[in-house]
Each structure stands twice: as C-alpha cells, then as structure tokens.
C-alpha positions as CSV (number, residue, x, y, z in Angstrom):
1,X,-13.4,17.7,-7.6
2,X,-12.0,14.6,-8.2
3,X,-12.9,11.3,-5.8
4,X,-9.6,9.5,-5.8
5,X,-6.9,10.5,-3.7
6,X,-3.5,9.0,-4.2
7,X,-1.5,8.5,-0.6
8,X,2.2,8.4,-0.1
9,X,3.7,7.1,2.5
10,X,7.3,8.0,3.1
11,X,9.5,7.1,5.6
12,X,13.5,8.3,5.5
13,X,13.1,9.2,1.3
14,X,14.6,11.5,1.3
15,X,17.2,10.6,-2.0
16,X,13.8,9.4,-3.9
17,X,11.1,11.3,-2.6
18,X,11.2,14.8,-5.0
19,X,11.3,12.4,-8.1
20,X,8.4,10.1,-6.9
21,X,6.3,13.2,-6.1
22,X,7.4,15.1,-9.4
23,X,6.5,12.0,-11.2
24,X,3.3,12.4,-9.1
25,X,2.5,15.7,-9.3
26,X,2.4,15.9,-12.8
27,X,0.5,12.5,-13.2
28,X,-2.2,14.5,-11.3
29,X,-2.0,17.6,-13.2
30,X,-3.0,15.5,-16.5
31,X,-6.0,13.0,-15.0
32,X,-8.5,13.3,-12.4
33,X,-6.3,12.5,-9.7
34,X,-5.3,14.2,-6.2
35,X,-2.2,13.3,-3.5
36,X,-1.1,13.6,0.0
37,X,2.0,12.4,1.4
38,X,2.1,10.8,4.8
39,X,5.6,11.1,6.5
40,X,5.5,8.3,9.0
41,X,8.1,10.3,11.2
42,X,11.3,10.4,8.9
43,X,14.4,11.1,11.0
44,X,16.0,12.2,7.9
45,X,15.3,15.1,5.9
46,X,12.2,14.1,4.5
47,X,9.8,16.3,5.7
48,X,11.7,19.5,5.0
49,X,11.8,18.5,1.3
50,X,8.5,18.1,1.0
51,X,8.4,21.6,3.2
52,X,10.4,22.8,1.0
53,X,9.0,22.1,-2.3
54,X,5.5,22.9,-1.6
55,X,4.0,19.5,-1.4
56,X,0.6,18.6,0.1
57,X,2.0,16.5,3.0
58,X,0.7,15.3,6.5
59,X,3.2,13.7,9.1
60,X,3.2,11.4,12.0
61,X,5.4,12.6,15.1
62,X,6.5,9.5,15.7
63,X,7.5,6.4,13.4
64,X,3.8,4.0,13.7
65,X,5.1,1.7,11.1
66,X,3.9,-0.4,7.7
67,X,-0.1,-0.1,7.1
68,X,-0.2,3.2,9.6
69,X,0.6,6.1,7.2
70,X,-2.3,4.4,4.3
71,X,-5.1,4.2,7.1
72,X,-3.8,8.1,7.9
73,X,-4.5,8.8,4.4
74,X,-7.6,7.2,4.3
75,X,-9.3,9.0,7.1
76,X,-7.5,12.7,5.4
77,X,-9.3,11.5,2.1
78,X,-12.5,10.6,4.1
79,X,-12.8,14.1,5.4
80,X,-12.6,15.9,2.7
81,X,-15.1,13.8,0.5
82,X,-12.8,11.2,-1.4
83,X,-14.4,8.4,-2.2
84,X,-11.5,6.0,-3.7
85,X,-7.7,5.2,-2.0
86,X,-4.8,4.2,-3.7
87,X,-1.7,3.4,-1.8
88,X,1.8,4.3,-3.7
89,X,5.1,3.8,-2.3
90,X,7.4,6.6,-2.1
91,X,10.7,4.7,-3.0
92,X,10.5,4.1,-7.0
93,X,9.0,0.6,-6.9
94,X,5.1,1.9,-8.4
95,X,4.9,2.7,-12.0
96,X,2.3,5.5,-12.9
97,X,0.9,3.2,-15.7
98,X,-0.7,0.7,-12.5
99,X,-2.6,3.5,-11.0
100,X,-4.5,3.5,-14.4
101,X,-4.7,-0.4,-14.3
102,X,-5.8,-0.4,-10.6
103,X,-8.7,1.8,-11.2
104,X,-10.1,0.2,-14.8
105,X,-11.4,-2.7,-11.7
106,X,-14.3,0.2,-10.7
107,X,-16.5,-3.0,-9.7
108,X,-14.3,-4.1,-7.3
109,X,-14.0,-2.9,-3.8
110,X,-10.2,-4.1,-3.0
111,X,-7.8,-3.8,-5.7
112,X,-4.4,-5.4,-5.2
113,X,-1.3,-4.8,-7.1
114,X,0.2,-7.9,-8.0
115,X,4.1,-9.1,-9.4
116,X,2.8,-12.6,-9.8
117,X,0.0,-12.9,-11.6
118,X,1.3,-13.2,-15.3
119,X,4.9,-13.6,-13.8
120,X,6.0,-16.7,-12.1
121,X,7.3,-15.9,-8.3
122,X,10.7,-16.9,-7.7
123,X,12.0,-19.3,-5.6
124,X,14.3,-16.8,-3.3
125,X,14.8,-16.2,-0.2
126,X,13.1,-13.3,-0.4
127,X,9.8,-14.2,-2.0
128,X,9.7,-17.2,1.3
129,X,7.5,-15.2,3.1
130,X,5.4,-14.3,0.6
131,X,4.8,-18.1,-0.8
132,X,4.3,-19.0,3.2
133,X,1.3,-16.4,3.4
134,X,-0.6,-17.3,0.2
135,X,-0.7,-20.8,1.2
136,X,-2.2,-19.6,4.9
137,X,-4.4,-17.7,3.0
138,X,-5.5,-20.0,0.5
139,X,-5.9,-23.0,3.1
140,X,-8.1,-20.3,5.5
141,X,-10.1,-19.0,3.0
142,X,-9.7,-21.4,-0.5
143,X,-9.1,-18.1,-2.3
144,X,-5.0,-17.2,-3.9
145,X,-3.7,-14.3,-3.7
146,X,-0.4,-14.5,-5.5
147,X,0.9,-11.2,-4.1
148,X,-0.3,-10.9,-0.7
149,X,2.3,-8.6,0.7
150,X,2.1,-5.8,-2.3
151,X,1.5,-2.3,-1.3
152,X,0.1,-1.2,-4.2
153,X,-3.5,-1.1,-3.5
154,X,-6.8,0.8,-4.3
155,X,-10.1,0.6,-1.9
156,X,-12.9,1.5,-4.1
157,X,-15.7,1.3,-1.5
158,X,-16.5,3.9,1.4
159,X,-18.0,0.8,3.8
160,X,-14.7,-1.2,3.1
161,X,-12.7,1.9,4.0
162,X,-14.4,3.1,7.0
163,X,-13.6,-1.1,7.8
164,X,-10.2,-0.9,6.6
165,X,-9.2,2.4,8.9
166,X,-11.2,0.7,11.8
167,X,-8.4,-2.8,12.1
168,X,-6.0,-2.6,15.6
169,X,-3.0,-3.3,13.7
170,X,-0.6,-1.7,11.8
171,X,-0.3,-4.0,9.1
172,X,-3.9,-5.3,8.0
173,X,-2.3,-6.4,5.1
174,X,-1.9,-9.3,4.3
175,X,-3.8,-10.7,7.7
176,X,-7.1,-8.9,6.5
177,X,-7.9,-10.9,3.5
178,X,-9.4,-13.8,5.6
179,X,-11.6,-10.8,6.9
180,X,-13.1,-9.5,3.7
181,X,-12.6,-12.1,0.7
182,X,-16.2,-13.5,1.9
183,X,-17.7,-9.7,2.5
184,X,-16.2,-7.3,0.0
185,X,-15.3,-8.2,-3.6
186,X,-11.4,-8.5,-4.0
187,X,-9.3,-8.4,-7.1
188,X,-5.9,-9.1,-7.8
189,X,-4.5,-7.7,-10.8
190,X,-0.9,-7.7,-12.8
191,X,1.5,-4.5,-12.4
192,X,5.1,-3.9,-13.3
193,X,7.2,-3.2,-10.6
194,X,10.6,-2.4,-10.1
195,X,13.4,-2.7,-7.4
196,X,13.3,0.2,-4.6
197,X,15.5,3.3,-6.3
198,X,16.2,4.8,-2.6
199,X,15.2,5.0,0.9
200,X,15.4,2.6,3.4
201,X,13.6,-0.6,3.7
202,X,10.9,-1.5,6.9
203,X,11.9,-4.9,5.7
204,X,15.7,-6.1,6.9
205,X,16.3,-9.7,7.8
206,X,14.9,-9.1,11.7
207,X,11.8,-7.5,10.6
208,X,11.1,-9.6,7.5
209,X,11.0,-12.9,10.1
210,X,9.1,-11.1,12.4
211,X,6.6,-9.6,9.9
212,X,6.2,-13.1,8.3
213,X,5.5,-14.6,12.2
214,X,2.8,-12.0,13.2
215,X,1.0,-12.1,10.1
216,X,1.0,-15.9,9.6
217,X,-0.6,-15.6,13.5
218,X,-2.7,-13.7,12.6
219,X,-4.1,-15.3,9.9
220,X,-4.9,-19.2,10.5
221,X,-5.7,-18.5,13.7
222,X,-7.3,-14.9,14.0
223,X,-8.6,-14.8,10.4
C-alpha cells in the first residue's frame, strides 16, 4: 500500500473536475500514489460526476469553506494508515510534475507550494494580500514565506497532521505558520502554476478583503 494520499477538494467543478481527476487518476496508476476527493457541498453537479464516473470521493453536506475539505482528507487518510498529505486543487491551477517536487523534501514536515520563489511576485492588486501576510509573517516570526496563501501543500509528519486537523478554523493557512515554523520543520519550494481552467473562485473581491483581515488577525496577534 502506498502512504501518500493525494486530496481534492472541489467545490462547484463541475466544467474542470473529470479532467483534473483523469489527469489524476492516471498519475496514480503510474507511481505510488492514492486520491480522494472532498466535495465541500457543490450546489452544482459536481458530486454526480464524480458519482458518475466511479471516483473515490467523500462529501460535505454543507459548504464548510477554504482549509475544511484538506483537514477532511487528512483524518480519511489517517484512518486508513496514510502517513503523507498532499493538497491539490480541483480547478487546473496544480501541475502533476509539483507533486513529484513536493515529495523529493522527505526531511521536511510542511511542504509548501510556492509561485514566488524563483519568480518575482507582482505588484497587482491581486498579489496585495499576499505581500501584506508575508510581511506579518516575517515580522512575527523573522522567517519569509513568499507564498503564504498557496494551496499546494504536502504534510509529511503524522504529529504535524494530527496538529494540523486539530486547528478551530477553517483556514489554518496562512495564520498557522507563526504556530509551527519554531516546532515543525517547514519548506517552501518553487512550482509552476497556472491560472484556474474552471470552477468558481472562494476568492471574489468581498471574500479576498475579508480573508486578508481575519488572517492578518490572526496572525500578529494570535500567532
């Protein structure tokens, strides 16, 4: 059996989803690799396609939100004897050629995805956010992380996960690197990534504010 499970979450995919898991599926069919999607209560027609095409899928009755569906997967993966997590997004943005990268770092108990490590962020209105948290991060704990809202992530320790699965909110990333940088042994490592292909985003103008807000809270003055 292998001891890395890769987990899916998927929320209203349903115009990517069958080409991320058949991209999946036979990723896993060539290396030592397992899945499990986690539909975080689609109100599309997610679910039935993954019904439908006989893929290994749990879901959430209700919509919990960003960080919810991975810490479902980890406690799945925990049951039935995996030992290291990798979150992959359903919407197109995760090349297959990272997971490889992700899991080279076998030293490391936090492995973190990152656009910016090699590649200069932009100055957009988009990246705002994510320049705003690295700086709260690096001023809390004197540690960068270039990256700190990517969701392409591997936990490579069983303590760190049981820890992980254990946080109150929903999003423990990026507000949980203050927690563990000091405790756990963190990497941050360059992938390619590419624009969403489909779905719809957690992350429109309302919610990107908002997310930004909570999470800079969270971490200068609960970190």
């Amino acid at each position: 059996m292998t001891n890395t499970l890769i987990i899916i979450p998927a929320y209203n995919e349903q115009d990517v989803i069958i080409k991320t898991m058949e991209q999946i599926i036979a990723f896993t069919d060539k290396h030592d690799f397992d899945y499990v999607v986690i539909d975080d209560g689609s109100k599309d027609k997610t679910r039935e396609l993954l019904q439908q095409h006989q893929i290994n899928y749990i879901s959430h009755s209700t919509n919990l939100g960003i960080g919810e569906p991975f810490k479902t997967g980890i406690e799945y993966g925990l049951e039935k004897g995996y030992t290291k997590f990798i979150n992959f997004d359903a919407d197109g943005q995760h090349s297959l050629d990272s997971l490889h990268t992700l899991v080279e770092y076998g030293d490391y108990d936090y492995v973190v995805g990152s656009r910016y490590i090699e590649a200069k962020k932009p100055f957009t209105v988009r990246t705002f956010g994510s320049r705003v948290l690295s700086l709260a991060i690096k001023f809390k704990t004197g540690r960068t992380i270039a990256d700190p809202t990517s969701g392409l992530l591997l936990i490579n320790n069983l303590e760190f996960a049981k820890y992980y699965i254990s946080q109150a909110s929903n999003r423990p990333e990026p507000s949980i690197y203050p927690k563990i940088v000091k405790k756990f042994k963190v990497k941050e490592v360059q992938v390619q990534m590419e624009n969403r292909v489909g779905g719809s985003s957690y992350f429109n103008p309302y919610n990107s504010i908002h997310f930004m807000l909570e999470q800079l809270f969270l971490i200068v003055l609960k970190g």
